[in-house]
C-alpha positions as CSV (number, residue, x, y, z in Angstrom):
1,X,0.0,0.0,0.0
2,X,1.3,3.6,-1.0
3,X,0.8,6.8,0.9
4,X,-0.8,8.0,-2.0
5,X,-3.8,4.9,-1.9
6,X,-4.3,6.2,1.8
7,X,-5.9,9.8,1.9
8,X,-7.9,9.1,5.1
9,X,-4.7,8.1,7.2
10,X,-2.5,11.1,6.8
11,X,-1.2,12.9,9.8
12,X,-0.9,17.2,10.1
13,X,0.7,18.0,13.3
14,X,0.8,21.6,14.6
15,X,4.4,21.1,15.1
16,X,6.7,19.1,12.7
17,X,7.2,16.0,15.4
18,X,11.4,16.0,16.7
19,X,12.6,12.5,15.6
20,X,16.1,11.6,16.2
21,X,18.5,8.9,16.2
22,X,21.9,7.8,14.8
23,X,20.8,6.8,11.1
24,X,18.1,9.6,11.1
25,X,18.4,11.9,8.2
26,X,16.1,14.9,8.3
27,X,16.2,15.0,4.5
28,X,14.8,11.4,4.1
29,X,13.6,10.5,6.6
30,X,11.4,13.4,8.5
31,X,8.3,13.5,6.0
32,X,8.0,9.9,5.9
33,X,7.8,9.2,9.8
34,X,5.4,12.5,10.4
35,X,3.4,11.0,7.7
36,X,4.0,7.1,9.3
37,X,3.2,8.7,12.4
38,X,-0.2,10.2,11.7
39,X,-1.2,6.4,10.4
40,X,-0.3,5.2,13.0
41,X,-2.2,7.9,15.3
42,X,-5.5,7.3,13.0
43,X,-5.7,4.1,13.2
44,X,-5.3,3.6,17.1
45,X,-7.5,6.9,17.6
46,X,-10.5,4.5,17.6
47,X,-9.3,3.6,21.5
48,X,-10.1,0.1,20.7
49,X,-7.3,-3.0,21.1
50,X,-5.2,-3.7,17.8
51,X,-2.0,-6.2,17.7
52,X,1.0,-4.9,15.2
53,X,-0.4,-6.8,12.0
54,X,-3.6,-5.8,12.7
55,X,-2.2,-1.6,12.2
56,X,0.7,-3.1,9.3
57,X,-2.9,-4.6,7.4
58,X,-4.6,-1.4,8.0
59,X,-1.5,1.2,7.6
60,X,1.1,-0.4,4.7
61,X,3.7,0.0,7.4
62,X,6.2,-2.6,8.4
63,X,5.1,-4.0,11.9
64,X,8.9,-3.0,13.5
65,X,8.1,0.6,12.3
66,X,4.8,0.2,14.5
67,X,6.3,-0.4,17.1
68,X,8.7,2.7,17.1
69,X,6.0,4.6,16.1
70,X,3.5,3.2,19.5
71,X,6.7,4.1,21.5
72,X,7.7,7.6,20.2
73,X,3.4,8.5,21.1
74,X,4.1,7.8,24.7
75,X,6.7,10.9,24.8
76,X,6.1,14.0,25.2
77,X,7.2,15.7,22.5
78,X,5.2,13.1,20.5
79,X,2.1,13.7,23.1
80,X,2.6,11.7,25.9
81,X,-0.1,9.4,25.1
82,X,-1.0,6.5,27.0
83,X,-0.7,3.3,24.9
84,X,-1.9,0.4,26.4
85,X,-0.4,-2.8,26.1
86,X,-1.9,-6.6,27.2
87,X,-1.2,-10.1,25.8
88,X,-3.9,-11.5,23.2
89,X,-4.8,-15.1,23.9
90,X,-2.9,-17.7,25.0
91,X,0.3,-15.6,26.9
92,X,2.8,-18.1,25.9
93,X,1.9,-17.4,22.1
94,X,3.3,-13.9,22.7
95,X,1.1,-12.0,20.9
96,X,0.3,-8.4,22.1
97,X,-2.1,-5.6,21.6
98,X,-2.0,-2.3,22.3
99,X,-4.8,0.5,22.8
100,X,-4.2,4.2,22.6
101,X,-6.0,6.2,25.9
102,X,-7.4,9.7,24.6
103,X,-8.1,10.7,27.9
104,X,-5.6,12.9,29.4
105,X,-3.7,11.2,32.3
């Protein structure tokens, strides 16, 4: 899936979102995760519980970028969000879900 075939998943912060990191290049890489980002933010904005494959079928994202993405939404600068995490079945499959919380803390 392109960004392009996803007009209902795109992102527009106030503020251009502060990533960082030691192979981030502003350049190349800022659009793409604002953009990542904001379908990442849309799709868990429904406060309802969705595992990583369930966002990568809904998104076009790979399900390690997800992940970043889930984590970078619980800083601040990113805001603070609460993202809820709990095991899906079975807990010795390891398979996880996670919930965004829209209500402030």
């Amino acid at each position: 899936m392109t960004e392009e075939s996803q007009p209902g998943l795109d992102f527009e912060p106030k503020m251009s979102p502060r990533f960082d990191g030691e192979t981030y290049d502003p350049q190349y890489d800022q659009e793409r995760l604002t953009r990542q980002l904001g379908r990442v933010w849309q799709c868990m904005s429904d406060s309802q519980w969705h595992t990583l494959a369930e966002i990568s079928n809904r998104t076009g994202d790979p399900q390690a970028s997800i992940s970043a993405q889930l984590r970078h939404l619980r800083k601040p600068r990113f805001g603070g969000y609460e993202i809820q995490k709990r095991s899906r079945g079975e807990r010795s499959v390891g398979l996880y879900e996670y919930r965004l919380v829209l209500e402030p803390k």
